[in-house]
N, C-alpha and C positions, 0 to 999 in steps of 0.2 A: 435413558442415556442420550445425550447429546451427538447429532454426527455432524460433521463439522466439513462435510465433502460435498460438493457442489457438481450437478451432472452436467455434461456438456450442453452448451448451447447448440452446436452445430452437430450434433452427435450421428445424422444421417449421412454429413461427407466424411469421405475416411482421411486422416493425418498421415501428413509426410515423416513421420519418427525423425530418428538422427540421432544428435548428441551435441552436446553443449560444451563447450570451454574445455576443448579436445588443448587450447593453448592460448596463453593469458587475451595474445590480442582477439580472440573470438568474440570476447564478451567488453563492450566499450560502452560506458554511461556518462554522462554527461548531466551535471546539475543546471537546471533553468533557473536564476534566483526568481523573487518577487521583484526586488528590488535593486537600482546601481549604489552601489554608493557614493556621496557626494560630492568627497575629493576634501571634508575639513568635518575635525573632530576628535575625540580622545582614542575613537577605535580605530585598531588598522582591520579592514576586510581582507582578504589575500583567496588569490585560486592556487588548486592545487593540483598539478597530476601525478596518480599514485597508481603505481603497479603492483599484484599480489601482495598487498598489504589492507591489513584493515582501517577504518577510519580510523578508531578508539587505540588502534594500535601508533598508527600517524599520529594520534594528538602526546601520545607518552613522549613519543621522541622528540616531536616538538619540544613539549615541555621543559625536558629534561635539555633541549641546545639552546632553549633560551634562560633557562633556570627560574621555571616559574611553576606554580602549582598546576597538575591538567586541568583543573575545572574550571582556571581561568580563560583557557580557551573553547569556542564555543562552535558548532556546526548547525546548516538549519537540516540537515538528517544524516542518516549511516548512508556510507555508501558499501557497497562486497567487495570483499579483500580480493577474491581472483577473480581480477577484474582489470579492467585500465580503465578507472574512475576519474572525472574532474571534477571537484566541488569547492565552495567557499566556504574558509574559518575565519575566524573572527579573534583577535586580542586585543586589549585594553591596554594605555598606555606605552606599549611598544610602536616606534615610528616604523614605515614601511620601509625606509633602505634597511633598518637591520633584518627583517624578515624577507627583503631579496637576498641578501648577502649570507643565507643561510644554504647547507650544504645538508642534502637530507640522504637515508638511504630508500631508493626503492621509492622516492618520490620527488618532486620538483617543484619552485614555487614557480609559477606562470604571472602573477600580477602583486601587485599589494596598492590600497589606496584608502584613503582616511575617510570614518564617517560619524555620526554622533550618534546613533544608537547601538547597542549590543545587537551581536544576530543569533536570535533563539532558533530553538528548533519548530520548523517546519513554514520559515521563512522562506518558500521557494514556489515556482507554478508549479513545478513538477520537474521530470526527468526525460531526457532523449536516450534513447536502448540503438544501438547498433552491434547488430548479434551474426553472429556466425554457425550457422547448426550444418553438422558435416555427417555425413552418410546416410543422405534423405534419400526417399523410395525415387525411382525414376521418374516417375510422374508428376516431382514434386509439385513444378510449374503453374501447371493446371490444378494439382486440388486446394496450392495458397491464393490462389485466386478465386477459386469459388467460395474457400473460409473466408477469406479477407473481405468479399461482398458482403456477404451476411453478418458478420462484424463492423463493418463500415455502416451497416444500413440500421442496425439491430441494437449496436454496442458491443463492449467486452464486460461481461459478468464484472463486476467489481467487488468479488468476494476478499476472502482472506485468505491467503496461504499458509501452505502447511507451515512454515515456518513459525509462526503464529501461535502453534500447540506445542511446540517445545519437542525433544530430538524422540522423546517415547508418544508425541502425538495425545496428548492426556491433560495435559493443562487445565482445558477447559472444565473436564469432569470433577480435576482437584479442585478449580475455582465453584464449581457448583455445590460441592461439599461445604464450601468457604462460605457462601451467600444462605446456605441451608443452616448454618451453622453446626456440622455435624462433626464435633470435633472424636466421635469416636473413629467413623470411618477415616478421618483423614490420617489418623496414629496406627490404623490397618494397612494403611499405605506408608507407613516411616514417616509421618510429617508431625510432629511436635510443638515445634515455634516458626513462626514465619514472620520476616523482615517486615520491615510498615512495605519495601519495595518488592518485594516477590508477592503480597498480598495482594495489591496492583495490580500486577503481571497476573495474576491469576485471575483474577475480576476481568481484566482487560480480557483475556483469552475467553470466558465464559460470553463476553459483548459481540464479539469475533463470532463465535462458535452461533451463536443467536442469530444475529445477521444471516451468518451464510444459510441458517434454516431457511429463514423468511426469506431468503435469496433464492434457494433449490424450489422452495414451495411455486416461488411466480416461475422461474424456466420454468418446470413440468408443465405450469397452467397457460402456457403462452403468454407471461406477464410484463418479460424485462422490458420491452419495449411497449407496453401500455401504462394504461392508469385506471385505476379503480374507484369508484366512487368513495370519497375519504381521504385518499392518497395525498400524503403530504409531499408535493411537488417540487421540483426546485429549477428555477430559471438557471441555462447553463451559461446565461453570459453574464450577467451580476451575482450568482449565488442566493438569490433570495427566494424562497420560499414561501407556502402558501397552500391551503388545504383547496382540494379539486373540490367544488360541486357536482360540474354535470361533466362526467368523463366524456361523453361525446365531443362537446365543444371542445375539451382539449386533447384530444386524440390526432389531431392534424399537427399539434403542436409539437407531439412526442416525436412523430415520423421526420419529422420537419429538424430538430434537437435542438427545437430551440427547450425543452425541459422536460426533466427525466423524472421518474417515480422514486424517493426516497426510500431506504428500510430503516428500521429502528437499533438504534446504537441503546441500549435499553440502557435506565438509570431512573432517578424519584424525580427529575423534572424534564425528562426528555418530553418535549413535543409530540401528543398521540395522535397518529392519525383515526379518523371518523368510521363510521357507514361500516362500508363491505369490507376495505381496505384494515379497518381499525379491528375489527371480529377475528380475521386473519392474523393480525398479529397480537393481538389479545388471548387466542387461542396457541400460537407456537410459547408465552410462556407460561401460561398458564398450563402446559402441556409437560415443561421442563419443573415444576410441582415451586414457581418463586414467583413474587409479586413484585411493583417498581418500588417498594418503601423497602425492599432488603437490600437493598440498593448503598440507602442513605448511609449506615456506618462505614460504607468502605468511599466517601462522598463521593460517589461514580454520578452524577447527572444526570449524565446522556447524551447524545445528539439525535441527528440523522445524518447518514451517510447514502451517495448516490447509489443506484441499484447498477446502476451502466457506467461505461467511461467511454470516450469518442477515441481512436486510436490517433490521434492526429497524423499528418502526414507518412500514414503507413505505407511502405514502400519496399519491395524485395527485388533479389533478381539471382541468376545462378550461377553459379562459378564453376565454371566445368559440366561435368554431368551428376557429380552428388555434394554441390556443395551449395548450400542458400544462403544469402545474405537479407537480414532483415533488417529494416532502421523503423524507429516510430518513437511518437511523444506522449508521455504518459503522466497526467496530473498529479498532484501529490497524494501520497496516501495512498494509489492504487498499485498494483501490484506487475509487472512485466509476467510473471510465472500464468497471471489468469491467459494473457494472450498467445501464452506459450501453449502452454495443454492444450487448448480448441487446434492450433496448427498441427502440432508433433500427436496431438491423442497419448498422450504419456502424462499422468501424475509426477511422476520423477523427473523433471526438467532441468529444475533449478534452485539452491538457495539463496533467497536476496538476503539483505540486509533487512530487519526488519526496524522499519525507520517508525519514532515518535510521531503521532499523528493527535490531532486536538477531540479525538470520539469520546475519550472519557468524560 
């Protein structure tokens, strides 16, 4: 069976606990686009700021005040409803004063401005987090500052969240049944037929769940922040990758960030990595009892995704005597909950949004 839990990186210093989104402004996100848009085109881009509301639930009501269908409007990811979120959607041939001159609940338009492409999902750098966690140990000060070292120096684990296996945590095991093709066990579990899109979802959670093995495998072994001979590598400032030869030479490289160690988004044409590196994950699925051609009918590909993420401008300070304030920037596709748990030492943090990402 699959476990899908990731140990702490910093697991020697102890966490400030506390709590999360004690009230809506504790929790404050902010979308980074990719891109501006250009000011001419059929699309209007527009920001948004939403309070305890979900995205998907913003886009109905958009919908429904401008009288159009929701799919016609479009996000480059989910933001969480208890939250005070800003982010960019995107409509087709609606001009930008009608979507200023709109009157929402529980949320706000802040801009609108014309551009010529649609905006899909996962059009964005990433995300800025400014977090509020209230009723931290006395000492907070000093143990977010020793985590925050070893994260600034090391990385934040760029696993998957629990959110990711679904509210019973099991996803992944149903998706393993799915790829196994076992459709007796899965009708032992009440599942019968499944949508072309919950078959997805479940294949996706089984990649997830994969990852974070070969994720825990290198923490234990001292890995996040190295490279192994084989390690399909990736430059952190163009994104391009490249299989390591001689880890030595590039072990300056990794301390340094200019590029981190991939893990396998597993699929029938993912990119394998070699050597020692490639044995290691050759071994975690050959261990879950599935090959990468089982892959092909559910057409999951593959990728690689980064082992690490750089916390960008991570930054705290304390309000009062039990209350911390955190801000930082977080690339797409990674997770604010992985940065959470090393500080607070608590699995229970937080549910994000679990936003479209391009692994499959």
């Amino acid at each position: 069976m699959l476990n899908s839990e990731i140990p702490y990186l910093t697991a020697e210093l102890p966490g400030i606990g506390g709590k999360l989104r004690v009230e809506i402004d504790d929790f404050i996100v902010e979308e980074i686009p990719a891109y501006a848009p250009c000011g001419a085109g059929e699309h209007t881009f527009f920001g948004v700021e939403k309070r305890d509301i979900s995205t998907l639930a913003l886009i109905q009501q958009l919908a429904q005040a401008l009288g159009i269908a929701e799919r016609e409007i479009s996000s480059a990811g989910l933001k969480d409803a208890r939250a005070v979120a800003r982010q960019t959607l995107c409509v087709q041939w609606i001009p930008p004063e009608k979507i200023l001159a709109l009157t929402l609940d529980k949320a706000r338009i802040l801009w609108a401005k014309r551009h010529t492409n649609k905006l899909r999902s996962g059009h964005l750098r990433g995300n800025r987090f400014t977090l509020r966690i209230r009723d931290v140990h006395p000492d907070a000060a000093a143990r977010t500052a020793a985590i925050a070292a070893q994260l600034l120096a090391r990385g934040v684990p760029n696993g998957y969240g629990r959110q990711r296996f679904g509210n019973r945590g099991n996803n992944h095991e149903m998706g393993l049944l799915l790829l196994r093709n076992d459709r007796a066990a899965l009708r032992a579990h009440g599942i019968h037929h499944l949508s072309y899109k919950m078959r997805q979802f479940l294949i996706s959670a089984v990649q997830s769940a994969l990852f974070n093995t070969v994720l825990a495998a290198r923490i234990r072994r001292g890995l996040l922040d190295d490279v192994l001979p084989g390690d399909v590598a990736r430059k952190e400032e163009t994104g391009g990758i490249f299989i390591v030869e001689d880890a030595d030479v590039e072990r300056p490289r990794v301390k340094a960030w200019e590029i981190s160690a991939t893990g396998p988004i597993y699929g029938y044409k993912m990119l394998v990595a070699q050597a020692e590196a490639g044995v290691l994950e050759a071994a975690i699925l050959a261990e879950a009892g599935i090959a990468p051609v089982d892959f092909r009918p559910f057409q999951a590909k593959g990728s690689r995704r980064p082992l690490r993420y750089y916390p960008e401008g991570l930054a705290w300070q304390m309000e009062g005597t039990n209350v911390l304030t955190l801000s930082f920037f977080a690339p797409k596709g990674a997770y604010a909950t992985l940065l959470l748990r090393e500080l607070m030492k608590t699995d229970a943090v937080l549910d994000e949004e679990d936003e479209a990402d391009d692994d499959t």
